[in-house]
TORKOL-4160 file (C-alpha; in steps of 0.2 Angstrom, whole numbers, padded with zeros to 4 digits, m for minus):
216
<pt num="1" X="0144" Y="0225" Z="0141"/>
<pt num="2" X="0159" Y="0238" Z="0145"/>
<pt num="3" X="0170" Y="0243" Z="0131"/>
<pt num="4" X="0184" Y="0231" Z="0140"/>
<pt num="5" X="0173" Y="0217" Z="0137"/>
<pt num="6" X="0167" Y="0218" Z="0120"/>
<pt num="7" X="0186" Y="0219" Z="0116"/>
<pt num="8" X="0191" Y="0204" Z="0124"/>
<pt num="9" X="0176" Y="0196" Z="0115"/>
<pt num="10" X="0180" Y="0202" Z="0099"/>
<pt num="11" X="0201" Y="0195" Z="0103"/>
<pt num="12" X="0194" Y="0178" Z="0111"/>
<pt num="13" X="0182" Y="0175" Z="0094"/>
<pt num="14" X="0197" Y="0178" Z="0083"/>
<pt num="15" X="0208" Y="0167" Z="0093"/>
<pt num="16" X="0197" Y="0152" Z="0090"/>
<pt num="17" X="0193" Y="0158" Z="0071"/>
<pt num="18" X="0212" Y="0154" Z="0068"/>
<pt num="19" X="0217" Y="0142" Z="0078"/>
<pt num="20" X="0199" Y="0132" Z="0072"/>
<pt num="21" X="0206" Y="0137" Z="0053"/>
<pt num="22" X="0223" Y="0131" Z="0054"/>
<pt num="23" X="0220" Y="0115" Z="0066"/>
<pt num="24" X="0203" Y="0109" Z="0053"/>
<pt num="25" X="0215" Y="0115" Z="0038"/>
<pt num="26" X="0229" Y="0102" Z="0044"/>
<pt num="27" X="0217" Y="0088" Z="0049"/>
<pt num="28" X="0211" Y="0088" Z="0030"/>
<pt num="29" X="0227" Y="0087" Z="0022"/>
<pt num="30" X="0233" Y="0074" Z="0035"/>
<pt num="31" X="0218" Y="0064" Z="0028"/>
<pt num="32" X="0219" Y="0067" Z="0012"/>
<pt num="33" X="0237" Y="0064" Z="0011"/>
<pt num="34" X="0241" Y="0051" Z="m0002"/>
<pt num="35" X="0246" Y="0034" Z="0004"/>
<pt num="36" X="0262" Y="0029" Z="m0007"/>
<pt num="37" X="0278" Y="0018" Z="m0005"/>
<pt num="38" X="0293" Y="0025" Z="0007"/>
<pt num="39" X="0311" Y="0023" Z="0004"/>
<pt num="40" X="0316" Y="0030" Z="0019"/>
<pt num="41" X="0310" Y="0035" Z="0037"/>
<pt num="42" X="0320" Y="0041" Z="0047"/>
<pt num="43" X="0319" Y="0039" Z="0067"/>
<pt num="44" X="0313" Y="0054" Z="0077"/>
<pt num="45" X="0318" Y="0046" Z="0092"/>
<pt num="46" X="0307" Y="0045" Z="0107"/>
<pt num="47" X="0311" Y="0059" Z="0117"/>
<pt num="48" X="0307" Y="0068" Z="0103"/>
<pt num="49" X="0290" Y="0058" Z="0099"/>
<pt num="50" X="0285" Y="0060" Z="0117"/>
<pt num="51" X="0288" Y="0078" Z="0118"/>
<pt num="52" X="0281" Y="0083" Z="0103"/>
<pt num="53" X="0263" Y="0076" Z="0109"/>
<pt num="54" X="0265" Y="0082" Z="0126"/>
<pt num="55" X="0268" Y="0099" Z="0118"/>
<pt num="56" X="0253" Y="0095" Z="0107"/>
<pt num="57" X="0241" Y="0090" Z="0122"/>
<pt num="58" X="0247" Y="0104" Z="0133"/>
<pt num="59" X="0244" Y="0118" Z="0120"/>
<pt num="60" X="0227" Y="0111" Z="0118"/>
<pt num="61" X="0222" Y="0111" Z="0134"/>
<pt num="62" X="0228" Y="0130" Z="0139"/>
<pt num="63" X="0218" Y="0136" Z="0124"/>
<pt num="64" X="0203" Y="0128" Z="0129"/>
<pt num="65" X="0206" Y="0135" Z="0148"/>
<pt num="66" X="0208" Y="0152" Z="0141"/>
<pt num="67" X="0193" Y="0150" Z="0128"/>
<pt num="68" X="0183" Y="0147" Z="0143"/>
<pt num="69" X="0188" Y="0152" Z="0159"/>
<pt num="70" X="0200" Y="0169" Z="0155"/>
<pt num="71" X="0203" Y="0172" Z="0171"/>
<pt num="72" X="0210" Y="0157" Z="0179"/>
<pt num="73" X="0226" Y="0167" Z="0167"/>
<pt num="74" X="0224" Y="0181" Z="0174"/>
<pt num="75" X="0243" Y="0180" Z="0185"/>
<pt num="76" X="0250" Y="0178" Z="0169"/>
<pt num="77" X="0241" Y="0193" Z="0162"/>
<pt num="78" X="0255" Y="0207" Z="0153"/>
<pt num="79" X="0249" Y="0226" Z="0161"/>
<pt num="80" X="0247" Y="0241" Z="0151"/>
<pt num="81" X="0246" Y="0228" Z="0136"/>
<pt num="82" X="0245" Y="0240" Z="0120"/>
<pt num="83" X="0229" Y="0234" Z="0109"/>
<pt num="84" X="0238" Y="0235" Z="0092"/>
<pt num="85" X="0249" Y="0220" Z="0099"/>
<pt num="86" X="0233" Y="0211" Z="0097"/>
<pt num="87" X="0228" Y="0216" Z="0082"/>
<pt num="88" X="0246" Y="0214" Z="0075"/>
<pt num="89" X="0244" Y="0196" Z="0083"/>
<pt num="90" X="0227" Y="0193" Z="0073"/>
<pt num="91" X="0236" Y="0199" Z="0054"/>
<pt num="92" X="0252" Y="0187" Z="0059"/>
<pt num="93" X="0237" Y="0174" Z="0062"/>
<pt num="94" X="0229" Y="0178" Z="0046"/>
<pt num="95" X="0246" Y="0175" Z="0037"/>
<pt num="96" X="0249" Y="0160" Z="0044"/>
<pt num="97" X="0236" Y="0150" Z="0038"/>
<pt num="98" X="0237" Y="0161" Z="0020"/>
<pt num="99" X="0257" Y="0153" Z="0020"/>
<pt num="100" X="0249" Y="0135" Z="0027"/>
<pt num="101" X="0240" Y="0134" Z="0014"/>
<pt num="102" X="0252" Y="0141" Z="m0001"/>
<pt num="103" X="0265" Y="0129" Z="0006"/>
<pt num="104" X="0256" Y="0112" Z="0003"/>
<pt num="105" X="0252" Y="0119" Z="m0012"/>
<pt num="106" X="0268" Y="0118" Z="m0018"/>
<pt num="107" X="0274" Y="0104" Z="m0007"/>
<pt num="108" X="0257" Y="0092" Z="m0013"/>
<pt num="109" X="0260" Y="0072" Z="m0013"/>
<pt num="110" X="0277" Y="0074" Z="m0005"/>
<pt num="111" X="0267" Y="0081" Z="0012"/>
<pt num="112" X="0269" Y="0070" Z="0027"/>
<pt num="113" X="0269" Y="0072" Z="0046"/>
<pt num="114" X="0283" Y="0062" Z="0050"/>
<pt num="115" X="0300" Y="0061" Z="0044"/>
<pt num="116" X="0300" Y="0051" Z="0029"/>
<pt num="117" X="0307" Y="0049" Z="0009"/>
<pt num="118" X="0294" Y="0043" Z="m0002"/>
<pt num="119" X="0299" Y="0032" Z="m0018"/>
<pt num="120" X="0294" Y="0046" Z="m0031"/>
<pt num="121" X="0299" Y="0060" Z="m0018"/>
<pt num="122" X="0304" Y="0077" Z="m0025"/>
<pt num="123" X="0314" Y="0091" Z="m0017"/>
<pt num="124" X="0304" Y="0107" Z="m0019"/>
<pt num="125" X="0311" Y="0124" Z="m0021"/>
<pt num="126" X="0296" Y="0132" Z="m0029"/>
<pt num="127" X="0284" Y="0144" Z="m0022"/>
<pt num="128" X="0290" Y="0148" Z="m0002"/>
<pt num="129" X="0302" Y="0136" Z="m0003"/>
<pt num="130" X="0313" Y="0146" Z="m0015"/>
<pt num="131" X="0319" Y="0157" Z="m0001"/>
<pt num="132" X="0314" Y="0145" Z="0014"/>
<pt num="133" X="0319" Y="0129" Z="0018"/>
<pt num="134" X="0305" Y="0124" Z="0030"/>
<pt num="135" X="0291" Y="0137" Z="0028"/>
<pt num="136" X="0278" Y="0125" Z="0035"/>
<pt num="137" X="0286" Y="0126" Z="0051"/>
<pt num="138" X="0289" Y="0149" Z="0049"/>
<pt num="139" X="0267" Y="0146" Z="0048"/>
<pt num="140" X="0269" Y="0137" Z="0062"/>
<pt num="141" X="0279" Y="0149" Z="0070"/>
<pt num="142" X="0270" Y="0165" Z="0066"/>
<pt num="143" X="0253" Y="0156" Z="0072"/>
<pt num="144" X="0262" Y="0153" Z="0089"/>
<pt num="145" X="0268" Y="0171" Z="0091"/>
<pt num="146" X="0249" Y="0178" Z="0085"/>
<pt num="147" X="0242" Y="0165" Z="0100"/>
<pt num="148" X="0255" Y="0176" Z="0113"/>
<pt num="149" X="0252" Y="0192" Z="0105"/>
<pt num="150" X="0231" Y="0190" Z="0105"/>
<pt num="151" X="0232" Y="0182" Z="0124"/>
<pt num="152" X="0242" Y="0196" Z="0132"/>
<pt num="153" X="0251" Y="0184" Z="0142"/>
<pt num="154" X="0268" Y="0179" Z="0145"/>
<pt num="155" X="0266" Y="0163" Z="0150"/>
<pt num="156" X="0255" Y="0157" Z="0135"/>
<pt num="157" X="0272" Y="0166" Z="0127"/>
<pt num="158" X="0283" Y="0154" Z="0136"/>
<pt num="159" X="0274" Y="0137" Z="0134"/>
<pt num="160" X="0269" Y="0141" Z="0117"/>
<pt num="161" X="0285" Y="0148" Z="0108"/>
<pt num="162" X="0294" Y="0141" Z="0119"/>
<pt num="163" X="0290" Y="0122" Z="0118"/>
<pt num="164" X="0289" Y="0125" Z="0099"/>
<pt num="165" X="0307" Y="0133" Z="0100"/>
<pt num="166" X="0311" Y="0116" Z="0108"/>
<pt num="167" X="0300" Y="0103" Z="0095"/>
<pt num="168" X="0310" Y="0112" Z="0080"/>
<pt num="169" X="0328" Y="0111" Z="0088"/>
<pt num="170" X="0324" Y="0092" Z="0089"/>
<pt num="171" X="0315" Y="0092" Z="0071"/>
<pt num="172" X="0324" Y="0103" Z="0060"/>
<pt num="173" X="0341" Y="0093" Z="0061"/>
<pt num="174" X="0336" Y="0074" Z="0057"/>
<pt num="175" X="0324" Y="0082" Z="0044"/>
<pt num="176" X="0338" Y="0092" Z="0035"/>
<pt num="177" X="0350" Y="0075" Z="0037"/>
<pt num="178" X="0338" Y="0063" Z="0032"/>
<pt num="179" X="0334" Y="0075" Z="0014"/>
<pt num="180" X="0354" Y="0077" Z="0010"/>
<pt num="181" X="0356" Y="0059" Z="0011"/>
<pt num="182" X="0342" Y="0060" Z="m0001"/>
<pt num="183" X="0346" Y="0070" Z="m0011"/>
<pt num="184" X="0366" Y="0074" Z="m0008"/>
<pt num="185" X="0372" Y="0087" Z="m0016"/>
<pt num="186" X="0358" Y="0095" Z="m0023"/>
<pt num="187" X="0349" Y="0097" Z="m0007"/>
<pt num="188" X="0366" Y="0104" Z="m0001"/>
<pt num="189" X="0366" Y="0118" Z="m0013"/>
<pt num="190" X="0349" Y="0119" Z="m0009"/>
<pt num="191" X="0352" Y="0123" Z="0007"/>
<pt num="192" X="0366" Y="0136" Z="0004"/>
<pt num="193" X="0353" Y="0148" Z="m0006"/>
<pt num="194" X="0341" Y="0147" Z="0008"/>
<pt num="195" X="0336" Y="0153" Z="0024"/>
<pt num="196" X="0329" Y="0139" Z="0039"/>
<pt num="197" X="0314" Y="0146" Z="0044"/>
<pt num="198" X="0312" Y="0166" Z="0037"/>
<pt num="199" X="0321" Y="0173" Z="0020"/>
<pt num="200" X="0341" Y="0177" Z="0024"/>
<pt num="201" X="0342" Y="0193" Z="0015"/>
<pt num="202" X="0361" Y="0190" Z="0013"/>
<pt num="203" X="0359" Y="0174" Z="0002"/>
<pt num="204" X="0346" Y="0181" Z="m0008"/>
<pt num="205" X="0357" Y="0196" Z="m0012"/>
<pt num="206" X="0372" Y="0185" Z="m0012"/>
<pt num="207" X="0360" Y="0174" Z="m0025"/>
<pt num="208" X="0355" Y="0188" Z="m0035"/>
<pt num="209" X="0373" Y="0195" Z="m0039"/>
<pt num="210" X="0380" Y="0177" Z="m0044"/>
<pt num="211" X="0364" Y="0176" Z="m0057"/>
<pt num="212" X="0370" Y="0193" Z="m0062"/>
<pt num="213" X="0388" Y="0186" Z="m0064"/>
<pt num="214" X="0382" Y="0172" Z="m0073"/>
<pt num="215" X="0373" Y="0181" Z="m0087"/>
<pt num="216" X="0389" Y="0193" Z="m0090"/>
């Protein structure tokens, strides 16, 4: 084997590792997820049902495609690709699944895939979710951009990031509207010391100087 080619071996085991990791890592907790009273559920509307698992399917597909026949991508391949992109790819991919997993740790029995309030539900603010609202989703995020930078191609860039651009556009909303009617006010000043998906630097600094104020 040429140097080329062990690379892209080396790239294409990785890519499996973590998309393996993070898909068998999900699967459990789906399964294991407790099976307790709702209060609420909130409609995610069918568009967004039936995007959301052609998304899925799609996704699935293409990184099975690529696993096995590489070249078939080849039109979609980015020239003169620097290898540290790849490598910066696999350590976004590696955090991913790190944050994955810290946030259902935090988040434990209220964990659920759809849109729902349980009886019992709690609003979290511990752990990531003391600087981000929806840190589940940032994993989620970051695995997507480590798939586009470990590929080398802009099309899996477009499909991937993309659709999930799209999937979170249609989520983030009815998630955040369905937890302030849950949780009104608090979830309201919640959501004004927080960022969406990554830390907003300004409200933690913002955060920091009114915790200074208060002690004074």
């Amino acid at each position: 084997m040429t140097e080329e080619e062990i690379y892209i071996l080396v790239f294409k085991i990785i890519l499996i590792v973590l998309y393996t990791s993070f898909s068998i890592i999900r699967i459990n907790i789906t399964r294991l997820k407790r099976k307790a009273n709702k209060s609420s559920e909130i409609n995610e509307g069918k568009f967004s049902i039936a995007f959301l698992q052609i998304y899925i399917i799609l996704t699935v597909i293409l990184f099975m495609i690529f696993v096995f026949a590489p070249q078939l991508f080849d039109w979609s391949k980015i020239p003169n690709y620097p290898q540290g992109l790849q490598w910066t790819g696999t350590a976004l991919g590696i955090l991913s699944i790190i944050l994955f997993i810290f946030v259902h740790k935090h988040l434990g029995r209220n964990y659920s895939r759809s849109l729902e309030i349980f009886d019992d539900h709690k609003l979290i603010s511990t752990g990531p979710y003391k600087f981000v609202r929806h840190p589940m989703y940032s994993a989620f995020v970051l695995l997507h951009i480590a798939v586009f930078l470990i590929t080398e191609n802009w099309f899996f860039g477009i499909v991937w990031i993309g659709g999930l651009t799209i999937v979170l556009i249609l989520r983030i909303k009815r998630e955040e509207d369905m937890l302030i009617e849950a949780f009104g006010d608090n979830y309201k000043f919640y959501k004004e010391k927080t960022g969406i998906l990554f830390p907003n630097l300004i409200k933690i600094f913002r955060n920091k100087q009114t915790d200074k104020n208060d002690e004074k």
